[in-house]
Backbone as a ProteinNet text record, in pm:
[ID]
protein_1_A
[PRIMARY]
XXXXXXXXXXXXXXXXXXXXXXXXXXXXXXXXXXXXXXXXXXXXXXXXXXXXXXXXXXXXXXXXXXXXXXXXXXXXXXXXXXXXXXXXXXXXXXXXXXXXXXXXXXXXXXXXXXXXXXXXXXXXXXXXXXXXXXXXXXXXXXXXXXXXXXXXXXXXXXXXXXXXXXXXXXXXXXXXXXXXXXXXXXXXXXXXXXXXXXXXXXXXXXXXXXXXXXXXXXXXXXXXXXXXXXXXXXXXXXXXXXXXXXXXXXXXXXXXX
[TERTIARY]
4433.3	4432.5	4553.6	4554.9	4635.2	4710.2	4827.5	4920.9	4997.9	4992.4	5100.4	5242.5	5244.6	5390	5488.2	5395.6	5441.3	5456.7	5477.1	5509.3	5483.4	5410.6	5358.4	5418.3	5513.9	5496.2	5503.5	5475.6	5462.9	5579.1	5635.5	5717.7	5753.1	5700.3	5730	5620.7	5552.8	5475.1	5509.9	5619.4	5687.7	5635.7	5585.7	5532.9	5633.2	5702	5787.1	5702.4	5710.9	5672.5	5836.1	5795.2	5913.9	5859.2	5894.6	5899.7	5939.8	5830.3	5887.8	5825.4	5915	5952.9	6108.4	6146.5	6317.3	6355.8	6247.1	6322.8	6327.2	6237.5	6299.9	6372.8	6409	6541.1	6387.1	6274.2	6161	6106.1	6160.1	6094.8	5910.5	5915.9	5816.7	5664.2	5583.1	5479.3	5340.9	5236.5	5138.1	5092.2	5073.1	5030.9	5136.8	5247.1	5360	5308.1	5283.5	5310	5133.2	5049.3	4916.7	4901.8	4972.6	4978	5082.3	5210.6	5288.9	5155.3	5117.3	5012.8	4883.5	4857.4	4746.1	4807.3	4914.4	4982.9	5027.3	5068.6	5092	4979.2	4863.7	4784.4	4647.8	4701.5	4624.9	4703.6	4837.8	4953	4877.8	4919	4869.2	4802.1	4664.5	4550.1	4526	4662.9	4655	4716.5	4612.3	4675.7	4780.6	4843.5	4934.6	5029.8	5046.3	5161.5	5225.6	5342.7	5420.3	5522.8	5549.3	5666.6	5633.5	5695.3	5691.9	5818.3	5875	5972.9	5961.1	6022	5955.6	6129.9	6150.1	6286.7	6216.5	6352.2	6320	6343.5	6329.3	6313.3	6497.7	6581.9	6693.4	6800.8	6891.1	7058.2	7072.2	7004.4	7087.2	7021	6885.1	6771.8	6667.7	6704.8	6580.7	6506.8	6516.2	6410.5	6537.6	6429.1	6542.8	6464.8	6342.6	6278.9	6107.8	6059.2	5957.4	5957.4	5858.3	5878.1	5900.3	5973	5999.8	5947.7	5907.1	5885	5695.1	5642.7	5515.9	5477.1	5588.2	5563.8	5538.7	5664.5	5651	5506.5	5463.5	5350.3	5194.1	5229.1	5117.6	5130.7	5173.5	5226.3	5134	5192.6	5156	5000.9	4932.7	4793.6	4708.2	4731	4617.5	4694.4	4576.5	4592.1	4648.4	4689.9	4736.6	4647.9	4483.7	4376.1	4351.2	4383.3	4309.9	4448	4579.5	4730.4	4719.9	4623	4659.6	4529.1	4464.5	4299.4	4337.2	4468.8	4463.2	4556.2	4621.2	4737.2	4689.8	4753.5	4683.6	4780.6	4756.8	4890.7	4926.9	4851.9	4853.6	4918.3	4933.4	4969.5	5126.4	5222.9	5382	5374.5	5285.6	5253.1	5216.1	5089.6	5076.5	5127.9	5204.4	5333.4	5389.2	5504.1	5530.6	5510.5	5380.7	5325.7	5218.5	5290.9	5218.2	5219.1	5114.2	5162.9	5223.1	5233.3	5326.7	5485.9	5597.9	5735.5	5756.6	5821.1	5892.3	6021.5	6090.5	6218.7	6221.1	6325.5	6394.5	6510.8	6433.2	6572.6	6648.6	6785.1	6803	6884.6	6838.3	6929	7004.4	6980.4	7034.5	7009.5	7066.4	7029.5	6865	6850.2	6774.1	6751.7	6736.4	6699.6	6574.4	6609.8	6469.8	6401.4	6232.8	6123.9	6164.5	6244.6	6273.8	6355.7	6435.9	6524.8	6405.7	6331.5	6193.6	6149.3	6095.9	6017.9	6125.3	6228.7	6397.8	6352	6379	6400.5	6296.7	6133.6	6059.7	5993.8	6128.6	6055.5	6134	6105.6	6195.4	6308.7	6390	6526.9	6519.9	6674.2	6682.9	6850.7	6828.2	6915.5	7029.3	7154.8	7198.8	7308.9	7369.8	7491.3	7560.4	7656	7799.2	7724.8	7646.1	7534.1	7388.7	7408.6	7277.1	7378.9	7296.7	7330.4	7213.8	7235.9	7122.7	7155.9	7018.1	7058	6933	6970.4	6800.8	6807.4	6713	6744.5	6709.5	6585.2	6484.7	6522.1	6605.2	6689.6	6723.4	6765.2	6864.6	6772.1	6611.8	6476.1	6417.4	6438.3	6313.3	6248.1	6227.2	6177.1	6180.9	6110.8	6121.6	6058.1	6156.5	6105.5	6173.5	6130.2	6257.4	6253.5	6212.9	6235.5	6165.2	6049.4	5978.3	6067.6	6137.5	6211.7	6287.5	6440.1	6547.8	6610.5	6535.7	6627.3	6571.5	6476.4	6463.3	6570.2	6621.3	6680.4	6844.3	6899	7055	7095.1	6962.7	7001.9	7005.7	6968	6930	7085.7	7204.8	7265	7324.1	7316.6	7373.5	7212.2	7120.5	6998.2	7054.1	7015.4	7082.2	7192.7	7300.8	7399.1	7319.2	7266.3	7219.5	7081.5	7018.4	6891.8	6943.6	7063.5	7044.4	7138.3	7257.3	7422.3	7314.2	7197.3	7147.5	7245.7	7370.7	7499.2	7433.7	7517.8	7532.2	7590.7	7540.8	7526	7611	7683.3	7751.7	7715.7	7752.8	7670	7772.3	7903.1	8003.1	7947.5	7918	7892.3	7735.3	7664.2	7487.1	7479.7	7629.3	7588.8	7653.7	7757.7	7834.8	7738.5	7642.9	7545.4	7425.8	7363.6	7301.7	7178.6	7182.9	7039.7	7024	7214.1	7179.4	7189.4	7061.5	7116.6	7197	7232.2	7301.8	7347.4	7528.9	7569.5	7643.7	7600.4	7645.1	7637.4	7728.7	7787.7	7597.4	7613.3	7467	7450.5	7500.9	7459.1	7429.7	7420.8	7340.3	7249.1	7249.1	7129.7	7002.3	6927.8	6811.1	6810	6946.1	6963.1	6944.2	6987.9	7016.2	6872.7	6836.6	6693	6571.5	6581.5	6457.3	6512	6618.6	6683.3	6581.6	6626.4	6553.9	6388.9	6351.7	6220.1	6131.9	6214.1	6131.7	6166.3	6223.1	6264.3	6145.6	6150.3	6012.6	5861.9	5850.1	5737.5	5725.9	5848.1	5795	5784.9	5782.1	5769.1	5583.8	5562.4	5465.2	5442.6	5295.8	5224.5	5178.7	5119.7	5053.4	5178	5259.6	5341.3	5453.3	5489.2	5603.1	5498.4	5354.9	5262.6	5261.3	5290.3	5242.7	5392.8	5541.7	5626.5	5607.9	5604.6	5653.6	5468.7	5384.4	5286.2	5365.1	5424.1	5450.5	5581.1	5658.5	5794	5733.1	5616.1	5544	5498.9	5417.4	5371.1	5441.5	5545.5	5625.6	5746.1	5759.6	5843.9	5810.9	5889.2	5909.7	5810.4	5828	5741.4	5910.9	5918.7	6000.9	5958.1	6089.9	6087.4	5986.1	5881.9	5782.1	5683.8	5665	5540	5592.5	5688.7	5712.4	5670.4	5720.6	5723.1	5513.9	5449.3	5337.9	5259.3	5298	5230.4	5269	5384.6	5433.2	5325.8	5331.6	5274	5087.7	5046.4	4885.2	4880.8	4986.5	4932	5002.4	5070.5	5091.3	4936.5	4872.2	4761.8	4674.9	4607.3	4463.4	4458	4620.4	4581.6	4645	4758.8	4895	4919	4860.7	4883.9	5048.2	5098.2	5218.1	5168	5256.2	5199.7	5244.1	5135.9	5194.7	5365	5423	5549.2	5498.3	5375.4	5326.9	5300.7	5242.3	5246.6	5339.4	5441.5	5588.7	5680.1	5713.6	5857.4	5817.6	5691.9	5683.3	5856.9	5918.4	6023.5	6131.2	6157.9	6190.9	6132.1	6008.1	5951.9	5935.6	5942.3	5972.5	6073.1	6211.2	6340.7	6360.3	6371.3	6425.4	6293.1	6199.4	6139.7	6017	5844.9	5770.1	5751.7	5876.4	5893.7	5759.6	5683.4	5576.8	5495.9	5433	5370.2	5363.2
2223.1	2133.9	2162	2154.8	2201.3	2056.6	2035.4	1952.5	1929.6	1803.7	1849.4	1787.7	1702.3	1651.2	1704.2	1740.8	1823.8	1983.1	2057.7	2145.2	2179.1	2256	2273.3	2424.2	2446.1	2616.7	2603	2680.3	2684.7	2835.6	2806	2923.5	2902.6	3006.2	3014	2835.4	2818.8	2720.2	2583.8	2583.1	2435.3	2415.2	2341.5	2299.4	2230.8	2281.6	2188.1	2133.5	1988.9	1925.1	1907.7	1917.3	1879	1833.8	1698.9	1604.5	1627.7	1718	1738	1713.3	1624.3	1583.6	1527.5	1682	1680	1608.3	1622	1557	1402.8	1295.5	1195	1131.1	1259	1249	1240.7	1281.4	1291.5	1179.7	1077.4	958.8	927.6	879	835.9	767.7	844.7	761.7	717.2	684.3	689.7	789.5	932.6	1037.5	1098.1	1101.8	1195.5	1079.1	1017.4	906.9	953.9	972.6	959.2	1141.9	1232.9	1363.2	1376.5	1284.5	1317.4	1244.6	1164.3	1116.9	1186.9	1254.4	1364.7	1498.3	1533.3	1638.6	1617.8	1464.7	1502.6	1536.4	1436.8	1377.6	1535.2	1627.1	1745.4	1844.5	1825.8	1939.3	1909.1	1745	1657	1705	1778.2	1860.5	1966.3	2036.1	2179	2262.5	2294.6	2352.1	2447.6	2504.7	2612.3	2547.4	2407.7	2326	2295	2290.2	2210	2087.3	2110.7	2016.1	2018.3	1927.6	1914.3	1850.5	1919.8	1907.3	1798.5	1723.4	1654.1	1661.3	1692.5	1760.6	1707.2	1665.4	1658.1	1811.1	1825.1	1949.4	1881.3	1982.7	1968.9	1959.3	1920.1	1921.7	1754.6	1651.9	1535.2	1427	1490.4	1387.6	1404.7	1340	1336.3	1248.3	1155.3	1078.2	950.6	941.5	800.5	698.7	707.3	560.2	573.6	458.6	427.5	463.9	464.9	539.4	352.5	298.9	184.6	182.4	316	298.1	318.5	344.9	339.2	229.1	133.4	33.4	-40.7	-82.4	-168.8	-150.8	-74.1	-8.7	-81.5	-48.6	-112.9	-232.4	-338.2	-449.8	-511.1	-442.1	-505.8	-478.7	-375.5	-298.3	-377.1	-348.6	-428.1	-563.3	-634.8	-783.2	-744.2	-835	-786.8	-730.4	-773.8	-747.9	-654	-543.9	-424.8	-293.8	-386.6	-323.2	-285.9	-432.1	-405.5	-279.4	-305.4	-208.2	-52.3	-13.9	94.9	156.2	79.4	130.4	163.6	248.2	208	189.7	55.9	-33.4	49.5	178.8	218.2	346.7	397.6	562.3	564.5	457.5	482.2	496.5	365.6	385.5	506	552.3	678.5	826.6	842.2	920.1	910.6	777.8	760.9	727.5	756.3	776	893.5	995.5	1070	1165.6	1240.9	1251.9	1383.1	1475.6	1551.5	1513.4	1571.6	1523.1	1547.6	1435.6	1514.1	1474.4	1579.1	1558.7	1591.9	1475.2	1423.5	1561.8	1596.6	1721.2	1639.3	1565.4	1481.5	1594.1	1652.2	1745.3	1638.1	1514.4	1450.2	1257.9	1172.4	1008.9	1013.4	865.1	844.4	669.9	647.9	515.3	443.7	279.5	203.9	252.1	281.2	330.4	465	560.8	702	652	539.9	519.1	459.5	423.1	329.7	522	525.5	661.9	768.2	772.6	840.2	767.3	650.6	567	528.3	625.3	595.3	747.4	792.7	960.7	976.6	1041.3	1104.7	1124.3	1253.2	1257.6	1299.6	1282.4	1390.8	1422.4	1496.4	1618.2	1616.9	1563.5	1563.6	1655.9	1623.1	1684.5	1616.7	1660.5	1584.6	1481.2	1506.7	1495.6	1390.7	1376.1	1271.3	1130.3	1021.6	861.3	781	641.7	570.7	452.4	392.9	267.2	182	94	-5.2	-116.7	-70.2	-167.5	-293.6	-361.1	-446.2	-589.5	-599.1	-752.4	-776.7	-646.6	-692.9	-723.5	-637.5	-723.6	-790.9	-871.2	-985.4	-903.6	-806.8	-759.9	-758.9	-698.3	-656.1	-540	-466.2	-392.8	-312.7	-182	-126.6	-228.2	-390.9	-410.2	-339.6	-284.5	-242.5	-108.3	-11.6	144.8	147.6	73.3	75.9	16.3	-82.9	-123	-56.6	87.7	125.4	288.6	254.8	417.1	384.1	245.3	194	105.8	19.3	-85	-214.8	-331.6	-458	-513.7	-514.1	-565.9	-472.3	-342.9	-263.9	-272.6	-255.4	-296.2	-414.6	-510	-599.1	-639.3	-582.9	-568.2	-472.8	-412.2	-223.2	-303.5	-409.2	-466.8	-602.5	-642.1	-825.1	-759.8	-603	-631	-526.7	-422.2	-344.1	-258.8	-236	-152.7	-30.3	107.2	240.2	242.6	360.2	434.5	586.5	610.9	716	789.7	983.8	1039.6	1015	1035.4	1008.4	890	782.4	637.5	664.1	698.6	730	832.2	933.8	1029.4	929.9	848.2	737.9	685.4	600.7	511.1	560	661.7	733.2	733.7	712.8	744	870.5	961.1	1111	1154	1278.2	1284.9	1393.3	1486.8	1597.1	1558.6	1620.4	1616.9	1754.3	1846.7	1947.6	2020.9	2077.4	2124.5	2157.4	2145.7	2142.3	2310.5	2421.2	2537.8	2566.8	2488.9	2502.7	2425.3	2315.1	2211.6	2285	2400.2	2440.1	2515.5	2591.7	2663.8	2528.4	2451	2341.1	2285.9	2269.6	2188.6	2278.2	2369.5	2445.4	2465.8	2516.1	2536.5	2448.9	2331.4	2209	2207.2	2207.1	2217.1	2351.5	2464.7	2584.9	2540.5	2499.4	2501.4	2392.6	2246.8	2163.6	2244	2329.8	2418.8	2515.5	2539.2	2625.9	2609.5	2473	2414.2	2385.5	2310.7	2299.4	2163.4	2189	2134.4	1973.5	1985.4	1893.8	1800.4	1866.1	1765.1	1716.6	1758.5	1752.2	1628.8	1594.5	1541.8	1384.9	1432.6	1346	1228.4	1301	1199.9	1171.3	1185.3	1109.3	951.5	1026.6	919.5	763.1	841.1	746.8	681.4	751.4	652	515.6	603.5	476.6	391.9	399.7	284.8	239.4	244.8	181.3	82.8	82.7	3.9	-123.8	-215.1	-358.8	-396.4	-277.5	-316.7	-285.4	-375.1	-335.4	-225.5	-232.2	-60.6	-45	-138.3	-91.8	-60.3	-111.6	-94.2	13.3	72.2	223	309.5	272.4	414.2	388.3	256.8	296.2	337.3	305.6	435.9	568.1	640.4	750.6	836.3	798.9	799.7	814.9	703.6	708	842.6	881.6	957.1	1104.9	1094.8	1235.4	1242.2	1167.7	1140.1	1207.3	1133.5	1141.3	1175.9	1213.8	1279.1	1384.5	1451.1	1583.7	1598.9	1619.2	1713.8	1769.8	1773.5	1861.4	2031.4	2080.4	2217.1	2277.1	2347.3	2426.5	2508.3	2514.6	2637.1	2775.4	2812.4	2931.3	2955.2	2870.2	2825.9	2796.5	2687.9	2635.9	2766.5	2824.6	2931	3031.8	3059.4	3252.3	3329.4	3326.6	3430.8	3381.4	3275	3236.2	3377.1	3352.5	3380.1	3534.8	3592.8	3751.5	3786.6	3706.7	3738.6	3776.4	3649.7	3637.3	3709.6	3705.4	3779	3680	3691.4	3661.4	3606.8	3542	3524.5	3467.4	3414.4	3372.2	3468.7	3577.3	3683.9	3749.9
1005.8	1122.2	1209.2	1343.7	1441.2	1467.1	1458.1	1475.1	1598.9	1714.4	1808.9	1770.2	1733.5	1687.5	1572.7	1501.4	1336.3	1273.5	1249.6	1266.5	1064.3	1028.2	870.5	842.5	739.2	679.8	508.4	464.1	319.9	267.4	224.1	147.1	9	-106.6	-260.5	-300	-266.4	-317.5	-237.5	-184.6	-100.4	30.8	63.7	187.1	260.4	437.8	491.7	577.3	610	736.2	814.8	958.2	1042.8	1131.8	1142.6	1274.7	1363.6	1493.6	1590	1746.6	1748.3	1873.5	1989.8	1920.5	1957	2120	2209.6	2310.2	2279.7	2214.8	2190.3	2029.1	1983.7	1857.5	1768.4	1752.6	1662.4	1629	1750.5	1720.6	1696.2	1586.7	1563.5	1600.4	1700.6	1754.5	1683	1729.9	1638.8	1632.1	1699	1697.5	1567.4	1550.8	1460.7	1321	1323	1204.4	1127	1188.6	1176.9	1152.9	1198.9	1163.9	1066	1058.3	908.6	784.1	756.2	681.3	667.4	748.5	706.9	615.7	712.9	635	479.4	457.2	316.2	224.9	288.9	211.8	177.5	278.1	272.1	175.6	178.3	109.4	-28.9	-54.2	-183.8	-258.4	-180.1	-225.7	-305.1	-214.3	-207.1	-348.5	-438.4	-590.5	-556.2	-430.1	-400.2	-379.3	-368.1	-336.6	-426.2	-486.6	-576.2	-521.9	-397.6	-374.5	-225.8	-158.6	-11.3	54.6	157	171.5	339.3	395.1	477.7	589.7	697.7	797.1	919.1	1035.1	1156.9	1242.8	1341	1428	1475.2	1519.4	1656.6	1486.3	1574.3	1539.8	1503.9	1563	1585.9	1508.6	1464	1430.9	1320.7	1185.2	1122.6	1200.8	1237	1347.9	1390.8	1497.4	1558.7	1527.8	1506.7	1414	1474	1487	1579.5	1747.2	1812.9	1921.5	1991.3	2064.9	2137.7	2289.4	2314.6	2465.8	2422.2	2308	2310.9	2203.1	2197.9	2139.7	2232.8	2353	2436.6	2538.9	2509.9	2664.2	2500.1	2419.2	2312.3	2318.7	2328.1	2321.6	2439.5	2581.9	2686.7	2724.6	2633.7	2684.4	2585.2	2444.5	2337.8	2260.4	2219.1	2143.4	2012.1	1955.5	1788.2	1738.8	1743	1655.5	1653.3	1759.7	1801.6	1748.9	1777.4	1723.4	1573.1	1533.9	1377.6	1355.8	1443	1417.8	1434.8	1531.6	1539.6	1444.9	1336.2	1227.8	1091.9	1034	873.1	807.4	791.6	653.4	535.4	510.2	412.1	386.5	533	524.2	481.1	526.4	487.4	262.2	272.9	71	47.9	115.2	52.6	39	144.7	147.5	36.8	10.6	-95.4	-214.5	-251.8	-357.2	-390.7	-288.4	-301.5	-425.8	-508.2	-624.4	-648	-552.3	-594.5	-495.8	-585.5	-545.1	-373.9	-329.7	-194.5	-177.1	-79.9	-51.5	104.1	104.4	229.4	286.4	366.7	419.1	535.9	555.7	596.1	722.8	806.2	920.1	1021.5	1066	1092.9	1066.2	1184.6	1183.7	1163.1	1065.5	1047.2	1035.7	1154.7	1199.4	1191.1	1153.1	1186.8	1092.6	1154.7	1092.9	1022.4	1026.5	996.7	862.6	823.1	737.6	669.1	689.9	578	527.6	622.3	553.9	463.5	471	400.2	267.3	234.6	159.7	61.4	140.4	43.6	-52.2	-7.4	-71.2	-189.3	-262.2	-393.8	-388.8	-325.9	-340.6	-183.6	-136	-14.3	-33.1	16.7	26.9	222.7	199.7	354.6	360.2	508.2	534	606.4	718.1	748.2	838.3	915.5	1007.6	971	855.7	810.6	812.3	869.5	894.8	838.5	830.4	794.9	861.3	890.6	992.8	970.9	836.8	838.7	933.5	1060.3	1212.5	1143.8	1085	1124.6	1101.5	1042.2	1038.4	1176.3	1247.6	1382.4	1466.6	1489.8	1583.5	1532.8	1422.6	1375.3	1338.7	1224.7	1208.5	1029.6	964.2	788.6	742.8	672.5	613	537.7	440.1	333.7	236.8	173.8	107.1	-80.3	-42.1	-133.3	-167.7	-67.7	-117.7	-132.7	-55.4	-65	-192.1	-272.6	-377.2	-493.7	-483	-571.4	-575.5	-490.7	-434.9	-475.9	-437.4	-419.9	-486.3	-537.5	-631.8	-567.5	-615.7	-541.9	-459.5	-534.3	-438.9	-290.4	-296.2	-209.1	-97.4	-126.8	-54	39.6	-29.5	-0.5	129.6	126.5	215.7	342.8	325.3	422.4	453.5	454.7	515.5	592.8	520.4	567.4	714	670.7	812.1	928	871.8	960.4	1030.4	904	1003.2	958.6	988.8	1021.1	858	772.5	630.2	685	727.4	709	542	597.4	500.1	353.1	368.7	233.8	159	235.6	173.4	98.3	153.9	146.7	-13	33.4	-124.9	-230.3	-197.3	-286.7	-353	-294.3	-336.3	-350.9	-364.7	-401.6	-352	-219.4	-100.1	-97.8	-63.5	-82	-221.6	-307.8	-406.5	-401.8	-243.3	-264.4	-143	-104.5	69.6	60.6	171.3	144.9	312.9	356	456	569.4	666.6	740.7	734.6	702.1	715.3	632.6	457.9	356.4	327.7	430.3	385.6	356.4	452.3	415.1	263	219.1	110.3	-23.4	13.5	-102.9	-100.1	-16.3	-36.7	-104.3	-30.5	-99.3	-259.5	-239.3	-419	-494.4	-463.2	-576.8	-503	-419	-360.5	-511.9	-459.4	-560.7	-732	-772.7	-909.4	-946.6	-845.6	-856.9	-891.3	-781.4	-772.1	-903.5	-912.4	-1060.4	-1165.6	-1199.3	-1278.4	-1326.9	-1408.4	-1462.7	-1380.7	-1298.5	-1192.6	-1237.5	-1366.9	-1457	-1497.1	-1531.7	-1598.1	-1487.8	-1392	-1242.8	-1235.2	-1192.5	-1117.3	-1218.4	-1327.2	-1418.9	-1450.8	-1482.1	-1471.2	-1380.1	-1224.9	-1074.6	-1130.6	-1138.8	-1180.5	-1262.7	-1411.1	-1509.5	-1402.7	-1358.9	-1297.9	-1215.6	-1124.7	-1031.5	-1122.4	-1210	-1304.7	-1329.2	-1408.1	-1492.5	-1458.8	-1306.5	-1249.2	-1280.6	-1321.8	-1360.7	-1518.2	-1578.2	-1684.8	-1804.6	-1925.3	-2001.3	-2109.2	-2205.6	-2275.3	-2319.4	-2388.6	-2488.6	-2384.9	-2276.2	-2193.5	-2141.3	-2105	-2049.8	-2158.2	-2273.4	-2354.7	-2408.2	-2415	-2426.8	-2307.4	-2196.7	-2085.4	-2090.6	-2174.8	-2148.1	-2231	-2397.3	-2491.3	-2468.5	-2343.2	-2346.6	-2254.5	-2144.5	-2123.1	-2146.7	-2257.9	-2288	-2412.7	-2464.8	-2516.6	-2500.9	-2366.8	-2305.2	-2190	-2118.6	-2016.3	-1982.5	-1995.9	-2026.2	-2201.9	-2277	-2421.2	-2364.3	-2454.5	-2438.1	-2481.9	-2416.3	-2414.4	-2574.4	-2645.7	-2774.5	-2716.6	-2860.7	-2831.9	-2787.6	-2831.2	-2755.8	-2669	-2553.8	-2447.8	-2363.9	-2424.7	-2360.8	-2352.9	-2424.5	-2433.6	-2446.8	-2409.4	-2423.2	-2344.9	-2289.5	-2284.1	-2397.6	-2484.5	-2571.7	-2654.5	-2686.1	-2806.6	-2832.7	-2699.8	-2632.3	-2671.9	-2644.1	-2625.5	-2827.8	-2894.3	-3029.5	-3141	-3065.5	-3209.9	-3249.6	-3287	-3303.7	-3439.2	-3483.5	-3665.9	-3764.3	-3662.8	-3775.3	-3799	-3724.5	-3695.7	-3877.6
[MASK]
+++++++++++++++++++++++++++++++++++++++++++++++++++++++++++++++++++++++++++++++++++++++++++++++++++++++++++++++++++++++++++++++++++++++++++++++++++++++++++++++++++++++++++++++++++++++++++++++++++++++++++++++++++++++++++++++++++++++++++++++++++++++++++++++++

């Protein structure tokens, strides 16, 4: 599918999306929001995919949030009924739950709506140049409460939803929004790093913890370890040692043989 806002390449099994629409900082419209949500949900598909890496286009902007000037022009043109008719409540969840891993390539600010979508991906990866700014307390607004306190922890959430201040990148790798901060002329080197090592990994089982982590949220120890258990069971077998470590088994010698 031909994309105008988004921009798709695949290299070593990793799929990047980049949000692009650099003249307004990649802000977010319904066209970019409705083509990032197809794109995952097609990568998702794709048995050549292992990981997906998700970057804004420019120097200044993983996104500046929601688009505000095609909010205000929606506002004044259709009724709520038809606002809520043209959205799908569902595409920001399914992103983030999408079942193979993604990472946040954080090239720059990531405001508003852009800090919800940051906040609901797996890991990301920044530099001197990545910010965070959860607006929606400051317009009457809500949201981030479902990602952010699974990323920072309930009371630092907490503070970064109720003050809606500015996350500088030192503070962001502190508290662990970034899981890597590393100079902006290696950000692409650092990301794919962990992007390909995802990918080369074993597809079934990469697909299968990110599954058990989603389940298992708010359930205690015994109910984690009996979902881990049903589905290393009945649905991922662990792989035989013959299977698992063949360059192991190459390297030292075929001893049962």
């Amino acid at each position: 599918m031909a994309y105008e806002h988004i921009l798709v390449d695949t290299e070593d099994g990793v799929a990047i999306v980049t949000l692009n629409r650099p003249a307004t900082l990649n802000a977010m419209n319904r066209k970019l929001s409705s083509e990032l949500h197809d794109a995952v949900k097609t990568l998702e598909a794709d048995d050549a995919i292992g990981c997906i890496v998700i970057t804004g286009s420019g120097e200044r902007a993983f996104s500046a949030g929601g688009d505000i000037h095609e909010q205000r022009s929606d506002d004044k043109r259709y009724s709520q009924a038809e606002l809520d008719a043209m959205r799908n409540p569902r595409a920001s969840y399914e992103i983030s739950a999408c079942a193979k891993p993604v990472i946040g390539m954080m090239n720059g600010l990531a405001y508003g709506g852009a800090a919800v979508l940051a906040s609901s991906l797996d890991m990301r990866v920044g530099c001197e140049a990545s910010r965070f700014r959860f607006l929606a307390a400051a317009y009457g607004r809500i949201n981030s409460t479902w990602t952010l306190p699974n990323q920072v922890g309930w009371p630092m959430a907490k503070e970064l939803l109720f003050t809606a201040r500015i996350v500088e990148a030192d503070e962001a790798y502190r508290i662990g929004l970034l899981n890597h901060l590393v100079p902006r002329e290696r950000l692409r080197e650092k990301t794919m790093e962990l992007a390909r090592m995802i990918a080369g990994n074993h597809r079934g089982a990469v697909m299968g913890v990110k599954a058990l982590l989603l389940r298992q949220k708010g359930e205690n120890l015994e109910q984690q370890w009996t979902e881990e258990k049903d589905y290393t069971t009945h649905v991922l077998r662990g792989a035989k040692a013959e299977d698992a470590f063949p360059d192991f088994i190459a390297r030292r010698g075929r001893q049962l043989d």
